[in-house]
C-alpha positions as CSV (number, residue, x, y, z in Angstrom):
1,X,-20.1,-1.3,1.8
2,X,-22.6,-0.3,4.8
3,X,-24.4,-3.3,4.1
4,X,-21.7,-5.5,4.0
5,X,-20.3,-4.1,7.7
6,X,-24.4,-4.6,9.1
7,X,-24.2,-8.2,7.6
8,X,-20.9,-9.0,9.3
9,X,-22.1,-7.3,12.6
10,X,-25.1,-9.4,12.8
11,X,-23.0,-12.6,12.2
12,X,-21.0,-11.5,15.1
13,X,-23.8,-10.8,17.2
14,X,-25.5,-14.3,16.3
15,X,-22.1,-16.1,16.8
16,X,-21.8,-14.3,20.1
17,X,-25.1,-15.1,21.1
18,X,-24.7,-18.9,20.3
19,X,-21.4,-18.9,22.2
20,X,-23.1,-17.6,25.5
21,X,-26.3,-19.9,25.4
22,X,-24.1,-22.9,24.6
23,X,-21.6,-21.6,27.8
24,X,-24.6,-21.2,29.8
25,X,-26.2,-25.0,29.5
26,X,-23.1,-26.8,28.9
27,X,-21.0,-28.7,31.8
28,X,-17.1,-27.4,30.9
29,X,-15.7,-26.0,33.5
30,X,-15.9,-22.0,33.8
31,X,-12.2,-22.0,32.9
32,X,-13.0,-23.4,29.6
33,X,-16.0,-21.2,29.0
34,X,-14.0,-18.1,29.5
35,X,-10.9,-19.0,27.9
36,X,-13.8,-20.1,24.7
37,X,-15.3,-16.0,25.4
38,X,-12.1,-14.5,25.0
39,X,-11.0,-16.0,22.2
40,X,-14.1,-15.6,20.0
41,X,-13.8,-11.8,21.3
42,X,-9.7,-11.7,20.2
43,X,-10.9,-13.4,16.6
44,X,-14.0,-10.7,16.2
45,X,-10.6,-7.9,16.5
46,X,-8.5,-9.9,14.3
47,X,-11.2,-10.5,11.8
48,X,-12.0,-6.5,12.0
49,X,-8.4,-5.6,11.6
50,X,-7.5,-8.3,8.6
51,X,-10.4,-6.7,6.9
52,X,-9.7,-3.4,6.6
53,X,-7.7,-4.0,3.3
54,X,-10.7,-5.7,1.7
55,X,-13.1,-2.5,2.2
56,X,-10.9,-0.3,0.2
57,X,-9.5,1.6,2.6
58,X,-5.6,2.6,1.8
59,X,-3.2,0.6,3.1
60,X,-0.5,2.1,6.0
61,X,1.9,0.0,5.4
62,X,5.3,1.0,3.7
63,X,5.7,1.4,-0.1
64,X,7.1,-1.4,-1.9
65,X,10.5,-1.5,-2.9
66,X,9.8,-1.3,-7.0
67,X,6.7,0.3,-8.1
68,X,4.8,2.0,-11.0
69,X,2.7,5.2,-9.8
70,X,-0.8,5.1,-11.6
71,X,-2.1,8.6,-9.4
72,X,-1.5,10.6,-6.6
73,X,-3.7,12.4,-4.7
74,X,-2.6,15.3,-1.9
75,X,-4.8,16.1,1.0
76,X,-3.5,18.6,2.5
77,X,-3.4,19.4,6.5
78,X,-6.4,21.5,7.5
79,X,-5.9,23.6,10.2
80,X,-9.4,24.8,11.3
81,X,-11.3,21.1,11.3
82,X,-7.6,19.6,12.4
83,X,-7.1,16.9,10.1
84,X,-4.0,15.4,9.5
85,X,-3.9,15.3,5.7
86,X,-2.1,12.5,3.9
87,X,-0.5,11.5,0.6
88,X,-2.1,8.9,-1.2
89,X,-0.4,7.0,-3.7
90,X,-2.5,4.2,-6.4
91,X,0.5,2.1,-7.6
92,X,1.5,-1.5,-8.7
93,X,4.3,-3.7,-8.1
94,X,7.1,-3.9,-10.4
95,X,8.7,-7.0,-11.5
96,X,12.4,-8.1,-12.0
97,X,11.9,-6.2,-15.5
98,X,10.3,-3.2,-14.1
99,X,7.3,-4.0,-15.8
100,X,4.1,-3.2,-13.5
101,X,2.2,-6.2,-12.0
102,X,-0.5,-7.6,-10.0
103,X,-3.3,-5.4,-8.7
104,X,-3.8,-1.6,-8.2
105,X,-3.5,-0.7,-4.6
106,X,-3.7,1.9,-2.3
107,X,-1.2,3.7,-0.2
108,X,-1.4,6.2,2.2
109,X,1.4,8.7,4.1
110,X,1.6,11.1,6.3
111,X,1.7,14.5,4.9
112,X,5.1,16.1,4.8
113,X,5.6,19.2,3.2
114,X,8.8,18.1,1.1
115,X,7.7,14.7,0.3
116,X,4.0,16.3,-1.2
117,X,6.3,19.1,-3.1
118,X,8.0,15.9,-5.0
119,X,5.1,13.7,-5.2
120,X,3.4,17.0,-7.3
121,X,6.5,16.6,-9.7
122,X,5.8,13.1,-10.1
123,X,1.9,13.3,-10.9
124,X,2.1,16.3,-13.5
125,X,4.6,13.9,-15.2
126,X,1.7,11.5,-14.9
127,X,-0.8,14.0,-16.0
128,X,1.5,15.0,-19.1
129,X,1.3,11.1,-20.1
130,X,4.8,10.3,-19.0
131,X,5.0,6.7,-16.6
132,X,6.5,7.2,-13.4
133,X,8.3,4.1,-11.4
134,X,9.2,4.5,-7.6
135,X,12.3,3.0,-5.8
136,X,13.5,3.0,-2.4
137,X,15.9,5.9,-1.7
138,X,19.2,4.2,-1.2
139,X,21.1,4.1,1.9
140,X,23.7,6.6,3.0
141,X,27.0,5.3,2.3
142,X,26.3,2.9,-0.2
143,X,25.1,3.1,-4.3
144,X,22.9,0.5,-4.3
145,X,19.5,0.2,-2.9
146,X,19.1,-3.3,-0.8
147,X,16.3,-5.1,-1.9
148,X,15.5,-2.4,-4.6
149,X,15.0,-4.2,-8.2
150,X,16.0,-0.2,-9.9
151,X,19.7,-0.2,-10.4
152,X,19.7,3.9,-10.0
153,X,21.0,4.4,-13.3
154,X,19.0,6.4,-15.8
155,X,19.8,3.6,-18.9
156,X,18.5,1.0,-16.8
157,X,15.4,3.0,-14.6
158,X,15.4,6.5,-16.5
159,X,16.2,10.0,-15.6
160,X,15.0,10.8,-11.5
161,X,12.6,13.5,-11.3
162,X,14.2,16.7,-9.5
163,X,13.8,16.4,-5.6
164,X,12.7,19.6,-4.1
165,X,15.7,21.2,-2.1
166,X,18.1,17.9,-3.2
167,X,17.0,16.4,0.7
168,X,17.0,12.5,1.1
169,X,13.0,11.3,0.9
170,X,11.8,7.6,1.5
171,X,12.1,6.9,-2.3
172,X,12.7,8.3,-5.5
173,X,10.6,8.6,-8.8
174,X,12.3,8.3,-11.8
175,X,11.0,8.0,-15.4
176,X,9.9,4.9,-16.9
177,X,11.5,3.3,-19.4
178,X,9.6,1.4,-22.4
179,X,10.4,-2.4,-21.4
180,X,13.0,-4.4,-22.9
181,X,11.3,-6.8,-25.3
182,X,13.3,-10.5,-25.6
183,X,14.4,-11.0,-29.8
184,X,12.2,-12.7,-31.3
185,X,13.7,-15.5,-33.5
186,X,12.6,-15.9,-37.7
187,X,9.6,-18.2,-37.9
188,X,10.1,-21.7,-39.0
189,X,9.4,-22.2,-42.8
């Protein structure tokens, strides 16, 4: 990874450096050549901050709506060096089915207490070999999650792991279910 980063900071120097020798012989006017310096500059910070998924890093944003939990992983808050901590989630997207898809990714939040007590009953069910899906908590007032492909019952998503101290979280784990498998007809003889 170190020597991709030196690679892509020498192409940025070199671009740099071409930009400024052809802005120093050329006969645009200095509007142009500036307006041309700053945005090479602003696409150097775009291009740093649209590749900050590719290297590996955990992503910020928010969870998906359906996913299956592969692992978890709790940092916990330390006080003496005064690190934040985090929870780190490794999951993939669930389809209409709530069968996992796509590619493993991974999610960081920030640590809270309650939501690291439930994410600990989520990944010993992991560790003890049982598959754990994640939904978006619902809304107050209504039963159904918007946007949320789990319909909250345990027949359709499976049971929901017990929520430390019953408080409303971002999302909810529940069980997964084996997948529903479409009949298969009798061969043709």
């Amino acid at each position: 990874m170190t020597g991709t980063i030196l690679i892509l900071t020498c192409s940025y120097v070199a671009v740099a450096a071409l930009l400024l020798n052809l802005n120093l012989s050329s006969s645009h006017s200095r509007l142009i050549k500036f307006s041309s310096i700053i945005l090479v500059t602003c696409l150097y910070a775009g291009a740093w901050h649209g590749s900050l998924n590719l290297l590996g890093w955990p992503s910020k944003e928010k969870l998906p709506e359906a996913f299956r939990v592969h692992w978890i992983f709790l940092d916990e808050p330390n006080k003496h060096s005064e690190e934040e901590g985090g929870i780190y989630f490794w999951i993939r997207h669930l389809d209409q089915d709530n069968f996992p898809i796509g590619d493993l990714r991974s999610f960081k939040m920030p640590w809270d207490r309650k939501m690291a007590e439930y994410a600990q009953t989520a990944l010993e069910e992991i560790e003890g070999g049982t598959p754990i899906n994640g939904f978006a908590a619902r809304s107050e007032g209504t039963d159904e999650r918007e946007g949320a492909r789990g319909t909250g019952t345990p027949d359709a998503d499976g049971p929901m792991l017990t929520n430390p101290e019953g408080e409303e979280l971002a999302f909810e784990f529940r069980r997964a279910l084996s997948p529903q498998l479409p009949p298969k007809g009798l061969p043709d003889l």
